[in-house]
VEXMARTOR-70763 format. One record per residue (C-alpha): residue in one letter; x, y, z. Coordinates in steps of 0.2 Angstrom, whole numbers, plus 5000, padded with zeros to 4 digits. Example, Ala and Ser with C-alpha at 12.3 -4.5 7.8 and 13.67 -1.06 7.14 Angstrom:
2
A506249785039S506849955036
// end
This chain:
343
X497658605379X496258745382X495158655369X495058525381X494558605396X493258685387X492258555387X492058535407X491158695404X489358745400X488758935393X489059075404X490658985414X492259015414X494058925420X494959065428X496958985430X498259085439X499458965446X501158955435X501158775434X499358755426X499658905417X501358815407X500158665405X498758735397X499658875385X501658805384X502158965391X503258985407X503059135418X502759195435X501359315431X499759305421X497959255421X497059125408X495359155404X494558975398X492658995392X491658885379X492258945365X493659085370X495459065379X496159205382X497959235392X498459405399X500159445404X501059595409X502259685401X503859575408X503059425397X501959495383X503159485371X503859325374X502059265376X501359315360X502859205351X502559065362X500759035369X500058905360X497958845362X497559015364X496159125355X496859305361X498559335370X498359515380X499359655389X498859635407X498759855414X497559815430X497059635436X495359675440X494859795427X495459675413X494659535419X492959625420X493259695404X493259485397X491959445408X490859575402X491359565384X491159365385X489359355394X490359275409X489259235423X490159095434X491959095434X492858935442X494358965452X495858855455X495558845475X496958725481X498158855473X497659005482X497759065498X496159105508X496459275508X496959295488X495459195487X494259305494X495159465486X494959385470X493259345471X492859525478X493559595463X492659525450X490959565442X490359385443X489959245454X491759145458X491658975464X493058855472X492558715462X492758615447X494458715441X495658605452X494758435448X494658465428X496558525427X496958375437X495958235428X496958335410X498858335418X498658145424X498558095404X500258135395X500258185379X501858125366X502358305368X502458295387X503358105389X504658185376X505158325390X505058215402X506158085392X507558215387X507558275406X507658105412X509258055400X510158215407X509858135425X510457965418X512058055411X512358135427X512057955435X513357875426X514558015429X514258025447X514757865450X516457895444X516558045456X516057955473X517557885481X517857905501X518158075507X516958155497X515658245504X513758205503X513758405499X515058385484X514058225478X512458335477X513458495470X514058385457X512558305451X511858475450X513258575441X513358405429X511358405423X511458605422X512958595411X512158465402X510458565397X509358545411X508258715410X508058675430X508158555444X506658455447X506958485467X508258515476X509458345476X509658245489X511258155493X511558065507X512557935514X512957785528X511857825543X511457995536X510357875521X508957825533X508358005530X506957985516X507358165514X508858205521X509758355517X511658345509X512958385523X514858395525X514958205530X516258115522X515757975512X516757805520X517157635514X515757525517X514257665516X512657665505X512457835496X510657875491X510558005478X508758055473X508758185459X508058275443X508058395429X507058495419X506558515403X505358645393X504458655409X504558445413X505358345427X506158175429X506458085444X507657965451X508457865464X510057765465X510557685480X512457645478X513857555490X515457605492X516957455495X516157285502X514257295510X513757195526X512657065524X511357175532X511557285520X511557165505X509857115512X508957275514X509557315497X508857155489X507157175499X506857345491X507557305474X505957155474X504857255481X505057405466X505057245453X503657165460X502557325459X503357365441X502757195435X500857255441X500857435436X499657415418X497957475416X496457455426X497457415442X497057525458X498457635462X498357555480X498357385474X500257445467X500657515481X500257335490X501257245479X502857315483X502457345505X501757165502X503757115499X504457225512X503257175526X503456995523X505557025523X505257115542X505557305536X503657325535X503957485549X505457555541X504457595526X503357725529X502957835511X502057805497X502557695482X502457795468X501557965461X501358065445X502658165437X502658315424X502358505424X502658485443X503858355454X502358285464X500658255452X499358135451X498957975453X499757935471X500157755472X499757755490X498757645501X497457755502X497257805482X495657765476X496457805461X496357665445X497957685431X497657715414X498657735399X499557885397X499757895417X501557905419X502057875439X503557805449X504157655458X504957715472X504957575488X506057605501X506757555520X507457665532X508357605548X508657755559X510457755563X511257615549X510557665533X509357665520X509057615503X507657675490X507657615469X506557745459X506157725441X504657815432X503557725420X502057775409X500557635410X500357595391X498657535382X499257355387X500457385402X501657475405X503557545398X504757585408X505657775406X507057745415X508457665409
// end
């Protein structure tokens, strides 16, 4: 991937990436120290003496792989050698402070600009190595699906549901959780959010279950609303308003169609049903290296899908007190639609 964030650059700049998650984009390699030089020509990743073994077996895309002694004097060290002059800084990653240290350190001019726009505009395009580590992690969260719903019966806790998803995907090769699992049900479910408790699950309640694994670094992402026993008619309702609201935006979701117009499609659904105030997030957003990527599919994305953009569908309604339902699949936009990834 360094190859092509060379070409953002002109002679005498360089890309310096810090943050772990570009870092495991750009090289392959996961760890939670390290610096990535990027110039025209060169890309070099330095490490320290945790990593440099591992890295030197597993960094791909890079020119050099070096051991890392002192931050400063290293980077000088390239930034001399490689006739650096302008170095580009991943500023949203960074703390003010770390920032300005940073800059202070280094024997060239350092800018907050350009890094964080050039990595973005790479991660929102997934390769066939990427979707295939999202994939695997996604069928591990499916597997989980399907066994979970054998496990959910009344007396269970919303704690137990969400401690079993997680002991299920990790036992089934997930290198990670994508976040940690929500699990929630009856009145508890009109928490977008909501955090798993010792509530019993009853007869009669919607369990909402958003979750994910990881793979090679790569997250899925999913939602299932579920009902256990007989569901009111109030229920049946809300439930059916969501589930047309996700299909309607699925159906739209190909490229060359604004992010906001996606987003539209499915509030169009819930607003005209009489839920339009009970739905207050976003539609959908990118998923990969990290749990939350770009493009939002939000009413205020100016945002316009491509192929290779893969996002979710994720519409929900929340009544404070009753319950809550939400339906998330994630879908890559193809060169003449869209596929679905979840199954």
């Amino acid at each position: 991937m360094t190859d092509k964030l060379m070409a953002y650059l002109s002679e005498g700049e360089a890309f310096l990436v810090i943050s772990p998650e570009n870092r495991l984009y750009l090289t392959g390699f996961e760890s939670t120290d390290g610096y990535l030089l990027v110039t025209t020509e060169e890309s070099v990743f330095l490490t320290d003496s945790r990593y440099i073994e591992a890295a030197r077996a597993k960094v791909t895309g890079c020119t050099e792989i070096a051991l890392l002694k002192n931050a400063a004097e290293d980077l000088n060290g390239y930034i001399k050698s490689l006739n650096i002059n302008k170095v580009y800084i991943e500023a949203s990653r960074l703390s003010v402070g770390q920032f300005n240290s940073l800059g202070a350190s280094l024997d060239c001019e350092c800018l907050a600009e350009k890094a964080d726009e050039a990595i973005k505009e790479l991660r929102r395009t997934k390769t066939e190595s990427e979707l295939k580590n999202i994939c695997a992690a996604q069928r591990i969260a499916e597997q989980a699906f399907e066994h979970i719903r054998t496990f959910i019966k009344p007396g269970v806790t919303d704690r137990e549901i969400g401690l079993e998803l997680d002991y299920f995907m990790l036992r089934a090769g997930a290198q990670a959780l994508s976040f940690e699992t929500i699990a929630v049900s009856g009145r508890n479910s009109s928490m977008p959010h909501g955090v798993p408790t010792d509530k019993k699950v009853e007869r009669g309640d919607f369990v909402t279950m958003d979750y994910g694994a990881v793979v090679n670094g790569y997250h899925s992402d999913m939602t299932r609303t579920v009902a256990v026993g007989e569901v009111s008619g109030k229920q049946a309702e809300v439930y059916d308003t969501v589930l047309k609201a996700q299909l309607t935006s699925l159906d739209l979701l190909a490229p060359g169609v604004a992010c906001k117009d996606a987003d539209a499609a499915a509030r169009d659904v819930i607003n005209a049903a009489g839920y339009g105030e009970f739905f207050g997030h976003g539609t959908g957003h990118g998923v990969g290296v990290e749990i939350h990527e770009q493009p939002r599919v939000s009413p205020r994305s100016k945002e316009i899908l491509a192929p290779g953009h893969l996002v979710t569908a994720e519409p929900g309604i929340y009544l404070p007190g009753l319950f809550g339902v939400r339906i998330e699949d994630m879908v890559l936009i193809t060169e003449d639609g869209s596929r679905g990834l979840t199954h």
